[in-house]
N, C-alpha and C positions, 0 to 999 in steps of 0.2 A: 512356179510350176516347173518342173522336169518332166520332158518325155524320154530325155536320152538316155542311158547309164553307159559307160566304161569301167569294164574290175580292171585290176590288173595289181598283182601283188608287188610288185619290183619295182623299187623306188626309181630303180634309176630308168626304165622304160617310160616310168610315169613322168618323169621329170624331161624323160625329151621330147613325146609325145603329147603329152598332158594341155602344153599351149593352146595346141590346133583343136584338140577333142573340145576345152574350155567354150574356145572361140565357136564351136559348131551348136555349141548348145549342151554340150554332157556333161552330168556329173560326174567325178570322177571316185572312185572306191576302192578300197584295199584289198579286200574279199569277198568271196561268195557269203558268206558270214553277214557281213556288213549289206550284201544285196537283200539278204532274207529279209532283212531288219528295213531296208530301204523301202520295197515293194509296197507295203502295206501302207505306208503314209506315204507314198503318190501311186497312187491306182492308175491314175491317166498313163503310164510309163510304157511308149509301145514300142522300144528298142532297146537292147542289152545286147552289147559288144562285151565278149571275154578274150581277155588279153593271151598272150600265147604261151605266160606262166602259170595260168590257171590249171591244177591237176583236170582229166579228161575226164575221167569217173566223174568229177563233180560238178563239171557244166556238162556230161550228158544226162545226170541223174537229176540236174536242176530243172534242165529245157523239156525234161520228161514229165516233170512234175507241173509247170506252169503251162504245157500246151492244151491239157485238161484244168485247170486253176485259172488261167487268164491267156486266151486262143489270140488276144489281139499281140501279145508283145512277141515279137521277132527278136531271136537271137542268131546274131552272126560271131563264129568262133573265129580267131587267130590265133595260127600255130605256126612254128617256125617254118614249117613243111608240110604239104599238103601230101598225105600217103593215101593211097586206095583203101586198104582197110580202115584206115579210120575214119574217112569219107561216107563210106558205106555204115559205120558203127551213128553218126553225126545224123544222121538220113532217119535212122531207123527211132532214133530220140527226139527229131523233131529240129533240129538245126535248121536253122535256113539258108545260110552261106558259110562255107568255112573258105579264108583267106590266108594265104604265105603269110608272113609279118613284113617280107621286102615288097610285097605287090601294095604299092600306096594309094595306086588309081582303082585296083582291085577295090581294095578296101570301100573307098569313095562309094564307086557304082553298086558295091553289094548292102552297105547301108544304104542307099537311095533306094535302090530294089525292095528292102524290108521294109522301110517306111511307106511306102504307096501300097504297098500290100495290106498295112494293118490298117491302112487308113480306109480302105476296100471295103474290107473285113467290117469296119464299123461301121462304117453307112451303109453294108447289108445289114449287120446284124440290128441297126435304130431303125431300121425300114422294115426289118421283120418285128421287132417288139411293137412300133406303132399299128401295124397289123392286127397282130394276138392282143393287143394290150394287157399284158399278161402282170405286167407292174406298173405303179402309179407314173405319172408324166410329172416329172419335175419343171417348176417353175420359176427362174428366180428372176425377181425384179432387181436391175440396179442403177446406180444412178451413183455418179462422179462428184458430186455437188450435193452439198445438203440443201435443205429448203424445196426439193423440187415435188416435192409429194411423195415419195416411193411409200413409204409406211403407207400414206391413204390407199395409193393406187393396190398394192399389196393386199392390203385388209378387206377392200372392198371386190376386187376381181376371187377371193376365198371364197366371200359371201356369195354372189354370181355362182361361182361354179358348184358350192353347196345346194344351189336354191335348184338346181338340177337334180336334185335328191343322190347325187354325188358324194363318196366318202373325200371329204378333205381334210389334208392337215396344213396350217399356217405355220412355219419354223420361222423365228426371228433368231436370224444370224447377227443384228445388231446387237452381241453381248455385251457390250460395254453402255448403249443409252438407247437400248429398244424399247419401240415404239407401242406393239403389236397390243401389250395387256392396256394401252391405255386405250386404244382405237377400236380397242372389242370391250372395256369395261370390264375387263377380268384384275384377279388378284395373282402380281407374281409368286406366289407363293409356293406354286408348285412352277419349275421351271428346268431348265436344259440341264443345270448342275445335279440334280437330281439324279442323275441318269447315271454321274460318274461312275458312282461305287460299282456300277454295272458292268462299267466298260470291260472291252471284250468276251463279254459272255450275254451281253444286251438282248433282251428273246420281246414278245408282242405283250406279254403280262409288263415285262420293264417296262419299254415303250408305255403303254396304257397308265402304269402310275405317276409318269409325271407328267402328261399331258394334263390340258383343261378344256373341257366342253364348252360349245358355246351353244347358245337357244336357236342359234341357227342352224344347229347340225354338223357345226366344222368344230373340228377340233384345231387346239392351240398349242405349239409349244415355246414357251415365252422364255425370255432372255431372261438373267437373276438381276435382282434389283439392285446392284450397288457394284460399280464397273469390277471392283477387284475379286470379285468372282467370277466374270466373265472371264477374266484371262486366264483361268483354271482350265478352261474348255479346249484338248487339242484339236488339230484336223483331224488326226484318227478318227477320233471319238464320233464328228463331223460323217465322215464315212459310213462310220459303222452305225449312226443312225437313221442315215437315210437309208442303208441296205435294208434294215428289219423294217422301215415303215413303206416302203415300196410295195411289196405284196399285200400289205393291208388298207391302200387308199387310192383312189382312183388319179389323185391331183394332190402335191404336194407344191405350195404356194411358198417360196423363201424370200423372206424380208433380209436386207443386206444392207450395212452400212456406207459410208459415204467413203471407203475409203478400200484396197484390196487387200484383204485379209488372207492368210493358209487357210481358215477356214472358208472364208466366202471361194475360194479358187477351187477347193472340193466342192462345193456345191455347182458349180458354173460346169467343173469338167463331167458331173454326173444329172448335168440338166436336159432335158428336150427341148425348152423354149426358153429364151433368154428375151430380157423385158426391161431395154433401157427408159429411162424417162427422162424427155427434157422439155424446157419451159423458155416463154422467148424473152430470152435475157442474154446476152451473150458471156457472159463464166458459165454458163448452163448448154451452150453450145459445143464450145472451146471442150468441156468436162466431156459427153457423148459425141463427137466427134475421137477423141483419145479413147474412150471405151469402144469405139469401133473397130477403130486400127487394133486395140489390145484386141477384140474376137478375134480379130483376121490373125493374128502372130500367133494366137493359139487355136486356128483353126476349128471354129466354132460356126457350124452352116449360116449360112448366110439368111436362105430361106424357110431358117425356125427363130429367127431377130424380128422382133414385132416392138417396134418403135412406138412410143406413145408418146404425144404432145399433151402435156398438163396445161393448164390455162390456156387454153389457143386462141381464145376471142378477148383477149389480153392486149389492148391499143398501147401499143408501145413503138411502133414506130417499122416492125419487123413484121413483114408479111406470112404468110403461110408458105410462100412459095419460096423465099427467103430464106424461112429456116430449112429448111428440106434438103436445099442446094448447100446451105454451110455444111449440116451434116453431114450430107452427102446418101442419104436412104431414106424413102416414101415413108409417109407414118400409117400406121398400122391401125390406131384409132386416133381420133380428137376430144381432148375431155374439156368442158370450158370453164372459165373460170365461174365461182357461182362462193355466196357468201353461207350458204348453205351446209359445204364444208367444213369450215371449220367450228361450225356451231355442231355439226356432227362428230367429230373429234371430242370436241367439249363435252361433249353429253356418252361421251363411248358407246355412238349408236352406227355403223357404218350406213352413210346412205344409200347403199344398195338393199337394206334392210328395213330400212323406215322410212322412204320411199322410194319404190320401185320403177318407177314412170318417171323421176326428176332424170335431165338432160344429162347428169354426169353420171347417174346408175346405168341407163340406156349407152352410153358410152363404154362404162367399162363391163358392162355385158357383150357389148359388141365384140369387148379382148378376150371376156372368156367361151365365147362362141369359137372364137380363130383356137384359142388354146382346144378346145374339145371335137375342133374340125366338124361343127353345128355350122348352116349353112344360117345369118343372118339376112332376114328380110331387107331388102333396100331402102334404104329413108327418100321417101318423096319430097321433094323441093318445090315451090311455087314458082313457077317463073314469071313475065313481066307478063299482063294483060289476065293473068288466071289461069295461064297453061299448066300444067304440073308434067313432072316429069321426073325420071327415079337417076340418081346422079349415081354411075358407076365405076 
């Protein structure tokens, strides 16, 4: 992932400065040319520093272009000399800091300045779309470790949020050995490759031909069946599919493999709720523990992370209290273990589907209530003597 960029055409500026930019986190680019071509495959990008050989016409004709095109990214200009008029010219295109080339501390504080600003900027603007909900709420489940359920939990939180009379779609990011057409009983026959020929001009009829319906009302869009087509699929393409299916779904559910992909990284930076899973095993700890810290280094809220415990009533020697504290964050739901699963798997029927009331649908209904911000009835407990009482 890149949020940062640095142009700067002159090798040899790149060459003295280029360490520190490295070290901050920035890419670094030879031209404006080369940013055009950049922007589009990392969308998350919310700073662009132009170097002080950059002609002026074309980072103010740039910054003019992307303040209507993408309002979150901040561009701060360095020029040898900061003049009044081109101050005023820098203002009037949308610059956010223009900096001397010798003021280094400048520099410092006026990208700091830009970055907290777009960061602003996004957590208004994810607080006004949760609002309007004017486009679908992306979902993606992930999980560091294979084995720990993600496909189920995935497949069946679709089914949940469908059963809502909800448009869904289910996108399996696991190109290379997804699960998704086996766990709904479909044929990959129609799947994500499908979509290639389309790319960059991808409209809701594309989309729609290579999707697959399911009898529950969610649509599917499946991984191709034999890994060496999966690696056909760029992050672009990634992007530019969840832009056209956003306006046409209310909930988009992404199945993600065991492992961080360019593509699974587009999907996490254009998500609303991010859905790790862990089981109490410790590599399964160890794995969501390290996928936290990754949120946090790319700054992903804290409180849209809805942690899910698979097998929780799993006698293994780890308590519930235990795992919470390794992690380090409260779970969100508890699904228990039940043999029920994988006999559900086997028969490609999600048991949120063909039974509704079993303790692990009821569980992960409970996930897609939090995902749809549905206020969940409290499960009553018995206590000792016949008391009951509702555990909150």
């Amino acid at each position: 992932m890149t949020l940062y960029v640095y142009v700067e055409p002159d090798e040899a500026r790149r060459t003295e400065v280029g360490p520190s930019f490295r070290e901050a986190g920035c890419t670094l680019l030879t031209s404006m040319t080369d940013l055009e071509k950049h922007l589009p495959r990392y969308p998350e990008t919310i700073l662009v520093i132009i170097g002080a050989t950059v002609d002026l016409g074309e980072a103010l004709m740039f910054t003019a272009y992307q303040r209507l095109q993408r309002p979150l990214i901040g561009v701060v200009l360095i020029r040898r000399s900061v003049e009044p008029d081109v101050v005023l010219e820098c203002l009037r295109s949308g610059i956010r800091e223009i900096v001397a080339e010798a003021d280094h501390d400048g520099l410092k504080a006026a990208t700091i300045r830009s970055i907290d600003l777009s960061k602003a900027l996004s957590s208004t603007l994810r607080g006004t779309t949760e609002q309007a909900a004017p486009y679908a709420r992306v979902i993606t489940v992930f999980a560091g470790k294979g084995g720990c359920g993600r496909s189920m939990v995935a497949a069946n939180l679709a089914v949940a949020l469908a059963g809502g009379g909800r448009r869904v779609l289910l996108l399996d990011l696991d190109l290379q050995f997804g699960d998704v057409a086996i766990m709904l009983g479909l044929s990959p026959q129609r799947n994500i490759t499908g979509g290639l020929p389309m790319s960059g001009r991808l409209d809701e009829p594309g989309l729609r031909s290579i999707v697959s319906s399911h009898r529950t009302g969610l649509d599917a869009l499946l991984a191709p069946p034999s890994p060496a087509e999966g690696e056909r699929v760029p992050r672009e393409f990634v992007v530019e599919l969840l832009d056209v299916a956003r306006p046409v779904y209310d909930f988009i559910v992404v199945d993600t493999p065991a492992v961080v992909t360019d593509q699974v990284l587009a999907a996490l930076d254009m998500s609303d709720w991010f859905i790790p899973i862990v089981t109490p095993d410790l590599p399964a700890l160890k794995s969501v523990r390290l996928t936290s810290e990754m949120f946090d280094l790319l700054d992903y809220p804290k409180d849209h992370r809805l942690l899910v415990f698979n097998r929780a009533n799993t006698e293994v020697g780890l308590s519930t209290a235990d795992v919470e504290e390794a992690v380090g964050m409260p779970f969100a739901v508890q699904v228990p273990s039940s043999r029920d699963v994988p006999v559900s798997v086997n028969q490609g029927e999600p048991l949120a589907m063909t039974d509704p009331m079993h303790p692990v649908s009821r569980a992960i209904r409970q996930l897609a209530d939090r995902c749809a911000g549905v206020e969940t009835q409290p499960t009553r407990h018995r206590r000792f003597l016949g008391i009951r009482r509702s555990r909150r």
